[in-house]
NUMAR-949468 format. One record per atom (N, C-alpha, C, O, CB): residue number from 0; x, z, y. Coordinates in nm, 4 decimals. Last residue first. Glycine has a CB too. Example, Ala and Ser with C-alpha at 12.3 -4.5 7.8 and 13.67 -1.06 7.14 Angstrom:
<r nr="1" px="1.2850" pz="0.7080" py="-0.2250"/>
<r nr="1" px="1.3670" pz="0.7140" py="-0.1060"/>
<r nr="1" px="1.2900" pz="0.7870" py="0.0030"/>
<r nr="1" px="1.3409" pz="0.8039" py="0.1138"/>
<r nr="1" px="1.4084" pz="0.5725" py="-0.0598"/>
<r nr="0" px="1.3190" pz="0.7800" py="-0.5690"/>
<r nr="0" px="1.2300" pz="0.7800" py="-0.4500"/>
<r nr="0" px="1.3200" pz="0.7800" py="-0.3300"/>
<r nr="0" px="1.4236" pz="0.8465" py="-0.3319"/>
<r nr="0" px="1.1308" pz="0.9046" py="-0.4473"/>
This chain:
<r nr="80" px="-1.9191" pz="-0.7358" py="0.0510"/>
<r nr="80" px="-1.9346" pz="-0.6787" py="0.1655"/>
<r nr="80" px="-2.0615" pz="-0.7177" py="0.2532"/>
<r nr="80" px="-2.0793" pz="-0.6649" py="0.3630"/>
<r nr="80" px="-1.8196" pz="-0.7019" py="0.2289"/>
<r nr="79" px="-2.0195" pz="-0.5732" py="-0.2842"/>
<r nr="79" px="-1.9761" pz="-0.6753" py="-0.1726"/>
<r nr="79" px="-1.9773" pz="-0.6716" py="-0.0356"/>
<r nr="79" px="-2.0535" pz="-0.5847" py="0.0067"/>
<r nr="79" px="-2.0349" pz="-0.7707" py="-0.1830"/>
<r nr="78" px="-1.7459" pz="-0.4003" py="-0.4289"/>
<r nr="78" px="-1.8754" pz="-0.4363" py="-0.3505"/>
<r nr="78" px="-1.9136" pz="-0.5173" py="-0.2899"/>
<r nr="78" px="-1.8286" pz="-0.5590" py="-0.2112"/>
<r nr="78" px="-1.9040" pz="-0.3847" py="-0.2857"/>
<r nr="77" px="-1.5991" pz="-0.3454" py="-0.7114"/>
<r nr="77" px="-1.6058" pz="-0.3323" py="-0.5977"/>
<r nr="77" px="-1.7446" pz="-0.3789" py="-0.5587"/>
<r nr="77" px="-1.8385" pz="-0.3934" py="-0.6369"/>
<r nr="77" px="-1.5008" pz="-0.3901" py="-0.5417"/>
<r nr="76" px="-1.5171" pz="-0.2140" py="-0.9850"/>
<r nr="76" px="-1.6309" pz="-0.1694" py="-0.9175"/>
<r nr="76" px="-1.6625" pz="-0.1919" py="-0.7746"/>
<r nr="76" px="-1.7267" pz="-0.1105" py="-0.7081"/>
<r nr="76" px="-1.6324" pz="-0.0495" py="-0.9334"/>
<r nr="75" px="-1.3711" pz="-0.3815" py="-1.1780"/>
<r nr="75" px="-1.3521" pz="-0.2828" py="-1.0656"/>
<r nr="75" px="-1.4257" pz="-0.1785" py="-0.9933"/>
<r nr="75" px="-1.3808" pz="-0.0712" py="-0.9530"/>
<r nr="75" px="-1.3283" pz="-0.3393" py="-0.9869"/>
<r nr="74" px="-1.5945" pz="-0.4559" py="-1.3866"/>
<r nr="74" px="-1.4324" pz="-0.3922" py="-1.4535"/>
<r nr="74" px="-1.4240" pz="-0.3233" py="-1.3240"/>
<r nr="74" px="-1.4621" pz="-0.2063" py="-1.3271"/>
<r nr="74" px="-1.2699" pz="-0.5189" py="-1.4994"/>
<r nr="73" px="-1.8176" pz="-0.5171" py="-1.2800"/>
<r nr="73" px="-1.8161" pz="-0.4227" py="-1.3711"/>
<r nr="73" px="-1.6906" pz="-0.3617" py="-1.4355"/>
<r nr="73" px="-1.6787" pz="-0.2622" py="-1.5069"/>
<r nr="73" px="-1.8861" pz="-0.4681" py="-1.4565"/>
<r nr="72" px="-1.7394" pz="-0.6501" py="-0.9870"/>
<r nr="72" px="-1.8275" pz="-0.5651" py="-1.0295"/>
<r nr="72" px="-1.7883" pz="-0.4481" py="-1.1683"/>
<r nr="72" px="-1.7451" pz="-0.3332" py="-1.1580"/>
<r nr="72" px="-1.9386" pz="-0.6610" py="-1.0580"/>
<r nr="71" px="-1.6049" pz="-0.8434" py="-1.1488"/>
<r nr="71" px="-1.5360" pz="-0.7621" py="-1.0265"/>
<r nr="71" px="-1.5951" pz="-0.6578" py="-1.0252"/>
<r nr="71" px="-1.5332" pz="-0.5561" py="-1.0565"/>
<r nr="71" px="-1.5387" pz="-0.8149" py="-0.8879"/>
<r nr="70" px="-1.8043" pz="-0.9417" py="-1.2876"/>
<r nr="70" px="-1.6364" pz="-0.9416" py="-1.3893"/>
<r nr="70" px="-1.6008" pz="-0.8443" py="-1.2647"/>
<r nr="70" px="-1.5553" pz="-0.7393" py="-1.3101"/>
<r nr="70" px="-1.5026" pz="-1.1373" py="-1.4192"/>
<r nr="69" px="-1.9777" pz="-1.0872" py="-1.0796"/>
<r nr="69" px="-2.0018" pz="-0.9485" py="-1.1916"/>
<r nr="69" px="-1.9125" pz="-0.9049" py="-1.2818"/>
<r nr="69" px="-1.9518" pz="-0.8203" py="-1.3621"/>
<r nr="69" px="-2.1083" pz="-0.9641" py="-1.2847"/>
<r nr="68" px="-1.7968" pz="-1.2427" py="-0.9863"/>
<r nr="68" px="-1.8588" pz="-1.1282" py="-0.8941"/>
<r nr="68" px="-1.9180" pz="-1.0033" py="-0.9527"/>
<r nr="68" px="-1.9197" pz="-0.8854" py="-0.9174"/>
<r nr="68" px="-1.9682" pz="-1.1836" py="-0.8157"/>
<r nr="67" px="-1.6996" pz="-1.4134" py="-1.1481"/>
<r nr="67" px="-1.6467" pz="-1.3273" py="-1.1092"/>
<r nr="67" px="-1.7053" pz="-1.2283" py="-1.0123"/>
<r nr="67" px="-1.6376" pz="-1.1346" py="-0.9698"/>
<r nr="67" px="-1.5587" pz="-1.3750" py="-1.0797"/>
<r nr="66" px="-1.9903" pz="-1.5051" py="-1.1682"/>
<r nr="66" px="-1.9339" pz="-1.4347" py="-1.3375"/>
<r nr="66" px="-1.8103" pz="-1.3800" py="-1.2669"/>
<r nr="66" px="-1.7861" pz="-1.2712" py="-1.3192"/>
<r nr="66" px="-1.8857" pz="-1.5695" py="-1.5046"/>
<r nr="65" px="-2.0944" pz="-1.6682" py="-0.9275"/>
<r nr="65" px="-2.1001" pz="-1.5688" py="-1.0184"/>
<r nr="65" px="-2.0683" pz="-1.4583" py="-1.1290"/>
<r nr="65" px="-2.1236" pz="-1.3514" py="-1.1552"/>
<r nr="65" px="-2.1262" pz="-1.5926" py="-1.0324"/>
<r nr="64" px="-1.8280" pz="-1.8826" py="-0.9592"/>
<r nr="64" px="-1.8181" pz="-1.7540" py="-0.8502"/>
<r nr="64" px="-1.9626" pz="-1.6555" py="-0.9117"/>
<r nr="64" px="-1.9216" pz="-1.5454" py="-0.9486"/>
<r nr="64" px="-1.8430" pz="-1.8226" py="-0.6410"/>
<r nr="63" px="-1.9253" pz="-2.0105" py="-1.1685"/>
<r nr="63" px="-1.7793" pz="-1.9335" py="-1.1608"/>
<r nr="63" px="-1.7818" pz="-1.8287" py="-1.0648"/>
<r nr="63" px="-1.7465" pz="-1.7121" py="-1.0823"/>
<r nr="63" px="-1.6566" pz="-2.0283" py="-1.1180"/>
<r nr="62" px="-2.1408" pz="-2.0994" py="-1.0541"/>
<r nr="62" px="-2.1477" pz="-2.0082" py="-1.2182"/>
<r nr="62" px="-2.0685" pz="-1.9068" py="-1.2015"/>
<r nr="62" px="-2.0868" pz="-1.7851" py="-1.2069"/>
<r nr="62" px="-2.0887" pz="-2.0863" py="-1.3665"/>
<r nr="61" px="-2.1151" pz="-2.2928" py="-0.8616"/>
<r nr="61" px="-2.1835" pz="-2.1358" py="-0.8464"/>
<r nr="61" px="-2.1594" pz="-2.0539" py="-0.9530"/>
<r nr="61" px="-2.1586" pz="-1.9320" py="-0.9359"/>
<r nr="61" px="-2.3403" pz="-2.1314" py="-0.8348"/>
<r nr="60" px="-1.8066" pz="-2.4095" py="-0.8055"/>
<r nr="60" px="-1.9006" pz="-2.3597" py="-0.8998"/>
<r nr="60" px="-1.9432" pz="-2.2605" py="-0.8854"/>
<r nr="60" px="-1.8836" pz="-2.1528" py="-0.8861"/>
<r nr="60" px="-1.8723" pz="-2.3539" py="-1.0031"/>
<r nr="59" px="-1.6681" pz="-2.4001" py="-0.5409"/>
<r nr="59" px="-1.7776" pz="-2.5029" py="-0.5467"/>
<r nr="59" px="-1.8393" pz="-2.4792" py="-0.6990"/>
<r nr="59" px="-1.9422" pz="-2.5452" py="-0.7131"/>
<r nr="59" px="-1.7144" pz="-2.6690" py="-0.5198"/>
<r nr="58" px="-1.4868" pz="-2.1230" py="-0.4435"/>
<r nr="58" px="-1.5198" pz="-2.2224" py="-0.5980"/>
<r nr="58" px="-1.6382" pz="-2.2874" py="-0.5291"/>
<r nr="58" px="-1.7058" pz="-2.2147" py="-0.4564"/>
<r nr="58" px="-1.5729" pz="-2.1240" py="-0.7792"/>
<r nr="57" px="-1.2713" pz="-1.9216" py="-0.4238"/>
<r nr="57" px="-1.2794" pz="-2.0150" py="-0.3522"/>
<r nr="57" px="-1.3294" pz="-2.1238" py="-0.4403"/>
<r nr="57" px="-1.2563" pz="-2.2020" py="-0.5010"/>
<r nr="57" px="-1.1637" pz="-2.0342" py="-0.2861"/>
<r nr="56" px="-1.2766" pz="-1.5659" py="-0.3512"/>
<r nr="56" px="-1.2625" pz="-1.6606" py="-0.4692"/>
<r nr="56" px="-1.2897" pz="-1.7573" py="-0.3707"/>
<r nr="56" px="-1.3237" pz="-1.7254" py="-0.2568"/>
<r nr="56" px="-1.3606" pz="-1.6516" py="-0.6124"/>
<r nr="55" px="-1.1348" pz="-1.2734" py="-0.2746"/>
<r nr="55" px="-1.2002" pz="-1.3728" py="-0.2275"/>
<r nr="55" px="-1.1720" pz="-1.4725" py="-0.2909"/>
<r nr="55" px="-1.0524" pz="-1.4972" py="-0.3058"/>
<r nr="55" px="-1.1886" pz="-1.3918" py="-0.1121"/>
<r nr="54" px="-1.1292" pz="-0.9267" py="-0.1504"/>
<r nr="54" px="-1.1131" pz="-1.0244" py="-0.2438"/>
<r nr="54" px="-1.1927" pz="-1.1657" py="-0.2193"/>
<r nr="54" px="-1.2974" pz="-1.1700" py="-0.1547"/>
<r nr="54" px="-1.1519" pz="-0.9625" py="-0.3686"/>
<r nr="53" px="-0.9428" pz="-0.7057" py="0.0061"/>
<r nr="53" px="-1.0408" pz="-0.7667" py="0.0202"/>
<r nr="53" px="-1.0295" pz="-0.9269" py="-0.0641"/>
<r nr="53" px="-0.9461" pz="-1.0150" py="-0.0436"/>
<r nr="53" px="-1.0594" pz="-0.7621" py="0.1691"/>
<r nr="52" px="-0.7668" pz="-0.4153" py="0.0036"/>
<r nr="52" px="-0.8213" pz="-0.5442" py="0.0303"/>
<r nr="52" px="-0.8973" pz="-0.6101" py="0.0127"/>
<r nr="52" px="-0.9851" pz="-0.5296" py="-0.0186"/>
<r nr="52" px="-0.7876" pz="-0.5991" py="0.0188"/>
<r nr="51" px="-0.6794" pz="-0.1275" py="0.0867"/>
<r nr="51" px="-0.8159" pz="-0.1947" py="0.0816"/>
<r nr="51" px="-0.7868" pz="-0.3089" py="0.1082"/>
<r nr="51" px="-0.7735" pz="-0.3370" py="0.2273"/>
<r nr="51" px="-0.9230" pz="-0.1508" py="0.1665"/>
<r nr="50" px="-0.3693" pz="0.0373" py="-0.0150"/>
<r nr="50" px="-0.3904" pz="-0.0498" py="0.0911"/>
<r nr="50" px="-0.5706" pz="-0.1034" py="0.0012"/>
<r nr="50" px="-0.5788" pz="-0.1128" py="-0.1213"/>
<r nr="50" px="-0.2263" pz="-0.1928" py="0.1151"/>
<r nr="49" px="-0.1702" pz="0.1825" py="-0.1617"/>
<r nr="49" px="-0.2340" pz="0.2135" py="-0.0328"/>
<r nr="49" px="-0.2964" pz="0.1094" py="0.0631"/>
<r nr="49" px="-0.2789" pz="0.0996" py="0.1846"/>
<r nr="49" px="-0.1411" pz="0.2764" py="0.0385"/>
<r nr="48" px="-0.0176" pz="-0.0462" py="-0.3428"/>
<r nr="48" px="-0.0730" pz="0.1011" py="-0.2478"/>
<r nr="48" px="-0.1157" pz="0.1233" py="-0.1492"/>
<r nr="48" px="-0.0859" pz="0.0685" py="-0.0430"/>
<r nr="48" px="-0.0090" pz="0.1809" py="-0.2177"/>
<r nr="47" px="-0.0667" pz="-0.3672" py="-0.3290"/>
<r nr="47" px="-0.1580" pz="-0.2740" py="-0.4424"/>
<r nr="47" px="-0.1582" pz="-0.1413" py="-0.3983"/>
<r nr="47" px="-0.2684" pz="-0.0865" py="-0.3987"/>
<r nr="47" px="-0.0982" pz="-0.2692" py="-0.6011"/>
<r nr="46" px="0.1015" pz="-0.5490" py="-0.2450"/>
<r nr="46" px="-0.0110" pz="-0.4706" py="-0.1107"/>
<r nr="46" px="-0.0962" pz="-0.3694" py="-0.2301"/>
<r nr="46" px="-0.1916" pz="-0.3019" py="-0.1914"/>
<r nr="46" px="-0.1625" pz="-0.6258" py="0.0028"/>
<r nr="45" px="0.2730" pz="-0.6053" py="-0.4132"/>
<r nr="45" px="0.3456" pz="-0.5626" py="-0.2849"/>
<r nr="45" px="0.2551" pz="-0.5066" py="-0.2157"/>
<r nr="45" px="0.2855" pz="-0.4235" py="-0.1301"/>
<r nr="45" px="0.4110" pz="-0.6656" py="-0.2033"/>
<r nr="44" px="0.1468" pz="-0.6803" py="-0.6643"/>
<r nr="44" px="0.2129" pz="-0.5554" py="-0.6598"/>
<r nr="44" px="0.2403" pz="-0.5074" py="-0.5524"/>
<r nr="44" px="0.2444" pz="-0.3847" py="-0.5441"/>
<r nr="44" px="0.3127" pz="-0.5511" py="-0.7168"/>
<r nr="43" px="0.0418" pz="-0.9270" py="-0.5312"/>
<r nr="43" px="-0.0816" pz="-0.8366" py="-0.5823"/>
<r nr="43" px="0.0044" pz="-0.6735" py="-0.5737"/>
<r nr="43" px="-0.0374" pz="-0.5762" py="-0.5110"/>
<r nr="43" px="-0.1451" pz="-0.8928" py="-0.7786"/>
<r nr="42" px="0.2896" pz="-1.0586" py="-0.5981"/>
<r nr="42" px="0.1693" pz="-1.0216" py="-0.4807"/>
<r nr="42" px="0.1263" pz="-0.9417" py="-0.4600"/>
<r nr="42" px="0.1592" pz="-0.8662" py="-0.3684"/>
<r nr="42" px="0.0740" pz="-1.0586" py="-0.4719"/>
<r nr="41" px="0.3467" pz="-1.0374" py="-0.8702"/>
<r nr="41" px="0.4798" pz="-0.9568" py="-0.7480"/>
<r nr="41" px="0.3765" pz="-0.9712" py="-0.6020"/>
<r nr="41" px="0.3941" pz="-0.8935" py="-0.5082"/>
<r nr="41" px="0.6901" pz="-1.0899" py="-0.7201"/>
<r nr="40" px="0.1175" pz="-1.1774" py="-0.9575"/>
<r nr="40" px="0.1304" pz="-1.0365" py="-0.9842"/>
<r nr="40" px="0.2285" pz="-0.9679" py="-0.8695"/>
<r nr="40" px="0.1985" pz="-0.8722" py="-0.7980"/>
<r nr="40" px="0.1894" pz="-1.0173" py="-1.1367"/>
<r nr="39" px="-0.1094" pz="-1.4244" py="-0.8606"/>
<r nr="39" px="0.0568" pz="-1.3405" py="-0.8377"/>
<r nr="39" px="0.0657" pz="-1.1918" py="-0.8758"/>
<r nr="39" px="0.0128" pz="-1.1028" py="-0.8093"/>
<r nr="39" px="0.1080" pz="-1.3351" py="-0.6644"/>
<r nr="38" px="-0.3245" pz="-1.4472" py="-0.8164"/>
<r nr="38" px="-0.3117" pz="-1.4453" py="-0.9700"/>
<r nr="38" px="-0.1620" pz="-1.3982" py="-0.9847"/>
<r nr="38" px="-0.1077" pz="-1.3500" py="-1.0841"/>
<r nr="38" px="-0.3433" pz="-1.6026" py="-1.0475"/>
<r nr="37" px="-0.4206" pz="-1.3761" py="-0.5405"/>
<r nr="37" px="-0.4582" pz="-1.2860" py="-0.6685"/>
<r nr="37" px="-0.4025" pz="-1.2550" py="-0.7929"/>
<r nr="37" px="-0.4012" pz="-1.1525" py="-0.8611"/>
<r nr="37" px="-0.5519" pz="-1.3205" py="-0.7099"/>
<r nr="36" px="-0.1843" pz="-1.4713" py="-0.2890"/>
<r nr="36" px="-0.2378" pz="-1.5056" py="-0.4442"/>
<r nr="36" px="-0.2689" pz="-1.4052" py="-0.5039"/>
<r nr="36" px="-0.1800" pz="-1.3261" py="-0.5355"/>
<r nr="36" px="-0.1486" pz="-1.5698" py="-0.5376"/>
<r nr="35" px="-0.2552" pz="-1.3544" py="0.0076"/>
<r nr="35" px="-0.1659" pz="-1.3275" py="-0.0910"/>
<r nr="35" px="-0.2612" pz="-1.3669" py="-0.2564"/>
<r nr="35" px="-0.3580" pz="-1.3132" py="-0.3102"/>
<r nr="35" px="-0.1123" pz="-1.1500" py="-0.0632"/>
<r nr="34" px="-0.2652" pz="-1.2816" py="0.3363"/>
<r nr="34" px="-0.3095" pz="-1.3855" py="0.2570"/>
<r nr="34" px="-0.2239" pz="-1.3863" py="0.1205"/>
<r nr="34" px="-0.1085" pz="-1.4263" py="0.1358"/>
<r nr="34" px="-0.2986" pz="-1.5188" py="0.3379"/>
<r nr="33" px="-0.2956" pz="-1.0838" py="0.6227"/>
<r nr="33" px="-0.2104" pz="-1.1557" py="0.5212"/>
<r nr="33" px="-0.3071" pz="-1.1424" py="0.4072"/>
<r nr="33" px="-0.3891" pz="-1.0549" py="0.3793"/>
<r nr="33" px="-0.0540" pz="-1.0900" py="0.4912"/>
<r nr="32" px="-0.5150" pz="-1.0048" py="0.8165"/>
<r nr="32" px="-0.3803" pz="-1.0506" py="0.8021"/>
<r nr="32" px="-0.3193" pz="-1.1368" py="0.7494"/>
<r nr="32" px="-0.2861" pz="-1.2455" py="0.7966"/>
<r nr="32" px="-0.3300" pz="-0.9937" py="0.7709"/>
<r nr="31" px="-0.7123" pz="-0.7924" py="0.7126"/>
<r nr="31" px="-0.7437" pz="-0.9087" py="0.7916"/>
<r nr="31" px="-0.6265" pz="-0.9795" py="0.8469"/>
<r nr="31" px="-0.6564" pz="-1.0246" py="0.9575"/>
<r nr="31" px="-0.8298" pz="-0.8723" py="0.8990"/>
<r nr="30" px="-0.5315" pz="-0.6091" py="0.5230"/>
<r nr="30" px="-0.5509" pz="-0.6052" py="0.6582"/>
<r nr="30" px="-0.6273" pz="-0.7122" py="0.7626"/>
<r nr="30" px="-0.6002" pz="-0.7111" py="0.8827"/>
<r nr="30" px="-0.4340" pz="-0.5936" py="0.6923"/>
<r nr="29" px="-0.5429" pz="-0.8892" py="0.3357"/>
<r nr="29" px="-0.4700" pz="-0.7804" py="0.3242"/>
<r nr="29" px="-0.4655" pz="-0.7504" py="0.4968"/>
<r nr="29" px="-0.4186" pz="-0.8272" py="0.5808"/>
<r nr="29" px="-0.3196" pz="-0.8084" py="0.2343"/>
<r nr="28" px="-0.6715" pz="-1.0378" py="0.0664"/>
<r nr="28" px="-0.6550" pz="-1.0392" py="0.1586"/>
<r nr="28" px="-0.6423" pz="-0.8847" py="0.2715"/>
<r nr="28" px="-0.7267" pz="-0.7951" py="0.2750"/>
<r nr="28" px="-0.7365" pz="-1.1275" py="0.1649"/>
<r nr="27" px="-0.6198" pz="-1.2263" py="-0.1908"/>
<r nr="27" px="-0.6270" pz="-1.0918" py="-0.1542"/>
<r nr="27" px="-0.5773" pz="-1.1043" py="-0.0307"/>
<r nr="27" px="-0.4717" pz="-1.1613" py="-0.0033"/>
<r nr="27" px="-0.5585" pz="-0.9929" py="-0.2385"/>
<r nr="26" px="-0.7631" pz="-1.5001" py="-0.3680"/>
<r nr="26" px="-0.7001" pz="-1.4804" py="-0.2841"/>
<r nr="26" px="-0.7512" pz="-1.3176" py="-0.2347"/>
<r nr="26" px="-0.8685" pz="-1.2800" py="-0.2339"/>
<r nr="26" px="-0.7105" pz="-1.6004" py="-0.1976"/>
<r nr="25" px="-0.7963" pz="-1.7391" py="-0.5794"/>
<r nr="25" px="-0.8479" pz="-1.6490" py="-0.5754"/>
<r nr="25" px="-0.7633" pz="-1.5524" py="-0.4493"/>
<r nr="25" px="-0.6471" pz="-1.5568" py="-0.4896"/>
<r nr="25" px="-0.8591" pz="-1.6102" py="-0.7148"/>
<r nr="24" px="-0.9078" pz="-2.0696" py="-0.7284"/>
<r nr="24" px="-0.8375" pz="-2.0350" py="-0.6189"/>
<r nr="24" px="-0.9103" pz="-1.8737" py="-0.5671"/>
<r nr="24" px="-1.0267" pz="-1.8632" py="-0.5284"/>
<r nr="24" px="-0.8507" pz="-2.1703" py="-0.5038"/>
<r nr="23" px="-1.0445" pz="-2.1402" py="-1.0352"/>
<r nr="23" px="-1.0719" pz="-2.1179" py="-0.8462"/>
<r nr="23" px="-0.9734" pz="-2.0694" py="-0.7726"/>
<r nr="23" px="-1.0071" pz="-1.9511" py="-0.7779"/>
<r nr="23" px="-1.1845" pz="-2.0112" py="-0.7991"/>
<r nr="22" px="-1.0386" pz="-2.0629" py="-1.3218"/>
<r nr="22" px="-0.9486" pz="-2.1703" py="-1.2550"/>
<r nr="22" px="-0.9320" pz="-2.2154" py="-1.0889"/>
<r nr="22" px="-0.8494" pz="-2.2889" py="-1.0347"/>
<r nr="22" px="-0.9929" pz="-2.2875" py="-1.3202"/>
<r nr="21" px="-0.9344" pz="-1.7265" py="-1.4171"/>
<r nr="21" px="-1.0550" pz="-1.8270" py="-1.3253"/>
<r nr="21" px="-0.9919" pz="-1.9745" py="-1.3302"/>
<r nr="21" px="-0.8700" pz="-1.9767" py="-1.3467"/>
<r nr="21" px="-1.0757" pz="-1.7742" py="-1.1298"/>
<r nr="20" px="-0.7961" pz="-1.5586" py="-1.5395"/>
<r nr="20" px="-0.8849" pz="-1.6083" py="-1.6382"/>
<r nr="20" px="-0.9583" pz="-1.7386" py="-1.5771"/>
<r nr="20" px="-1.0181" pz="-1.8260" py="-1.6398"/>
<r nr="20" px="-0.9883" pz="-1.4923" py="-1.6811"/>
<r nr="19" px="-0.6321" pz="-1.4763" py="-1.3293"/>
<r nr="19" px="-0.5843" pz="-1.5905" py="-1.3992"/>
<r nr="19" px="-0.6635" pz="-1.6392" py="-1.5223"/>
<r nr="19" px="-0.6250" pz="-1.7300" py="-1.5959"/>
<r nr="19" px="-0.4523" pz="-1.5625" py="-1.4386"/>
<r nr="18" px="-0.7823" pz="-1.2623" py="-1.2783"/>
<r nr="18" px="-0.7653" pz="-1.3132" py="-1.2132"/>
<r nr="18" px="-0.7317" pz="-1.4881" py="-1.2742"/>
<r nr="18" px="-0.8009" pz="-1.5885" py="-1.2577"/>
<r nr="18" px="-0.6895" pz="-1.2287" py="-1.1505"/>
<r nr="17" px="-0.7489" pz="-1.0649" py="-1.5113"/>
<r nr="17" px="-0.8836" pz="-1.1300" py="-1.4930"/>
<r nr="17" px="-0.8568" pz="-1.2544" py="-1.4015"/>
<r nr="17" px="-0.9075" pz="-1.3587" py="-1.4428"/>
<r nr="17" px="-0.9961" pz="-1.0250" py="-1.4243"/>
<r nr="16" px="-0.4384" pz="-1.0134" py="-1.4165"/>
<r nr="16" px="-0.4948" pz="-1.0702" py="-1.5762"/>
<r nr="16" px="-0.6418" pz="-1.1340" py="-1.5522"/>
<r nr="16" px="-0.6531" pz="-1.2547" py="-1.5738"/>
<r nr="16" px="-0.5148" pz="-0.9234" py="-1.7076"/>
<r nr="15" px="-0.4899" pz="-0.8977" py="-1.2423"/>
<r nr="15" px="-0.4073" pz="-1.0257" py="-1.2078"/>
<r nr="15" px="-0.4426" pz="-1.0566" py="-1.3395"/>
<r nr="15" px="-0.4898" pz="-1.1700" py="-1.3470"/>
<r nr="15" px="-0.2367" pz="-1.0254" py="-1.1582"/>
<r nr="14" px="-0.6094" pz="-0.6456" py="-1.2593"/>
<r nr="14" px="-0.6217" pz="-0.7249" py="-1.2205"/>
<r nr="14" px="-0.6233" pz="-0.8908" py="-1.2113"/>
<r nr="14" px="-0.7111" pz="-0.9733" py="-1.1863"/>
<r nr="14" px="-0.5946" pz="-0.6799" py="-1.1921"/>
<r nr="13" px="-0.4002" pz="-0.5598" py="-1.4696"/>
<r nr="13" px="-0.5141" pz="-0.5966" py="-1.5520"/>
<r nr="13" px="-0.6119" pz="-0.6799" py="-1.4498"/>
<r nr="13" px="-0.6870" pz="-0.7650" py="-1.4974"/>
<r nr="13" px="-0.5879" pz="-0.4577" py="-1.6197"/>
<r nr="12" px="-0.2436" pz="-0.4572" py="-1.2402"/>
<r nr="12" px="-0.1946" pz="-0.5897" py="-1.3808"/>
<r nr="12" px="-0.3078" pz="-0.5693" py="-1.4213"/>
<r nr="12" px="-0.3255" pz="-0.5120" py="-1.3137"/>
<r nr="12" px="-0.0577" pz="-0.5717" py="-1.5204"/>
<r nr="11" px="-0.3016" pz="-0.2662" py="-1.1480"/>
<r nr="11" px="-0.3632" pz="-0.4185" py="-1.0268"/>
<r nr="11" px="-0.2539" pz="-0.5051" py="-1.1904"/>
<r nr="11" px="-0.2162" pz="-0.6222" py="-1.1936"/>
<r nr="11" px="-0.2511" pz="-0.4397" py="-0.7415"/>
<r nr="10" px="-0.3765" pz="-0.0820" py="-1.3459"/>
<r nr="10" px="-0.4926" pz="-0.1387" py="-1.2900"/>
<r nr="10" px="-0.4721" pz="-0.2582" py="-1.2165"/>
<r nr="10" px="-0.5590" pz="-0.3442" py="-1.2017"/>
<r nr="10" px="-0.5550" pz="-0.0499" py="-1.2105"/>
<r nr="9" px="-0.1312" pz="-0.0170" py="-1.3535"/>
<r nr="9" px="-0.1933" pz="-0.0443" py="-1.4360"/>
<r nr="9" px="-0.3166" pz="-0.1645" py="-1.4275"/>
<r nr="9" px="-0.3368" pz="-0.2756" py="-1.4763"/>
<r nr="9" px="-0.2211" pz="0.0674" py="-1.4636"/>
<r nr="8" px="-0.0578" pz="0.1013" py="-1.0389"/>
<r nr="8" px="0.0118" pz="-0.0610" py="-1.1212"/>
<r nr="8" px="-0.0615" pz="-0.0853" py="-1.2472"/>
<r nr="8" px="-0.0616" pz="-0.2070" py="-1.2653"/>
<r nr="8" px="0.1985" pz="-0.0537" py="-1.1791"/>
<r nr="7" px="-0.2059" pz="0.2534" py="-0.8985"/>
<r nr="7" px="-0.2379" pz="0.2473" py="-0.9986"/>
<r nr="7" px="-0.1717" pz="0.0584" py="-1.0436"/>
<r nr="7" px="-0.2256" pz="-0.0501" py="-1.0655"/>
<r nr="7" px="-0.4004" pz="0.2990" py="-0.9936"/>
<r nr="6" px="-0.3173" pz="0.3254" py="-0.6273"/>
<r nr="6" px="-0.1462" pz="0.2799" py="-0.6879"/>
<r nr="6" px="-0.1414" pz="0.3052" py="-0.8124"/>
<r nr="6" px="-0.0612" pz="0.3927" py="-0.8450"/>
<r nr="6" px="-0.0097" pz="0.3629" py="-0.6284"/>
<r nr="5" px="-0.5433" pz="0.2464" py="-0.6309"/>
<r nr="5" px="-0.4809" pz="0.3840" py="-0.6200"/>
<r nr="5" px="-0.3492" pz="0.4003" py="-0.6680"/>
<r nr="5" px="-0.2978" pz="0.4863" py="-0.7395"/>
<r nr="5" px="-0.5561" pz="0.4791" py="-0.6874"/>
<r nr="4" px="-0.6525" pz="-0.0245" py="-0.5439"/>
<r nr="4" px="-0.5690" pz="-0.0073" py="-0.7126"/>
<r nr="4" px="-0.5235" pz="0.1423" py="-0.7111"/>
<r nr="4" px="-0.4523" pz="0.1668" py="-0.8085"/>
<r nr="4" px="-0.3990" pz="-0.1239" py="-0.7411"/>
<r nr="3" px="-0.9715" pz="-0.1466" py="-0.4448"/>
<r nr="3" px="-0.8579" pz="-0.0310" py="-0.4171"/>
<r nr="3" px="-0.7959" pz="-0.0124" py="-0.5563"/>
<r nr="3" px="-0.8596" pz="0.0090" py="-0.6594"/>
<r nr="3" px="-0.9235" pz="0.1268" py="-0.3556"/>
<r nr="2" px="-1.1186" pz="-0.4228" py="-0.3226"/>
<r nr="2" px="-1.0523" pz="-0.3457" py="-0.3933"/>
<r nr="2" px="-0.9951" pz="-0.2572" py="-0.3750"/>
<r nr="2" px="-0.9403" pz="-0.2613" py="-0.2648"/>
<r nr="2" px="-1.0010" pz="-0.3804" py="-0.4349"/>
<r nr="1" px="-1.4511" pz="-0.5724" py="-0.1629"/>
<r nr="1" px="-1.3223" pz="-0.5086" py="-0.1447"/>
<r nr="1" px="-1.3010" pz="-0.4375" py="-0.2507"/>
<r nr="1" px="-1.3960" pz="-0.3804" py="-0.3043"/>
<r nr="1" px="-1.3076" pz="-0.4289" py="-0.0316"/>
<r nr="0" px="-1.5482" pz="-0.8983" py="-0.0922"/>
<r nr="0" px="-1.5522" pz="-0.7815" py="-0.1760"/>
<r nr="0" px="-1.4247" pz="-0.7026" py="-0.1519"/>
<r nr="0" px="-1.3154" pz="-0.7532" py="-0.1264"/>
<r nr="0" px="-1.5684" pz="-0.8196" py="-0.3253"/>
């Protein structure tokens, strides 16, 4: 799934807030590159302008990875890819 925060620091903290609601391992991924904790905020802050990343949960619970796909969905609006 991909995000955009429009440098909108508001938005990638309310991010990192949903983020740390999960217990899965959640990961932003940045240029097909770099690899950066979701639930890290000073993360999340360093690639949040200008930059499309790409989101990615890591769960053996289907539920969990459901309910963040529609939590991503309806707070962000991203997509899937």
């Amino acid at each position: 799934m991909k995000i955009t925060f429009n440098d909108s620091i508001t938005r990638a903290e309310e991010f990192v807030k949903t983020c740390n609601g999960y217990d899965s391992p959640i990961d932003l991924i940045v240029d097909n590159h770099y690899i950066v904790d979701a639930k890290s905020a000073m993360g999340v802050y360093a690639y949040a302008a200008g930059h499309t990343l790409e989101v990615e949960m890591t769960s053996h619970n289907p539920n969990e990875l459901n309910r963040f796909i529609d939590e991503m969905r309806e707070k962000y609006g991203v997509k899937r890819n």
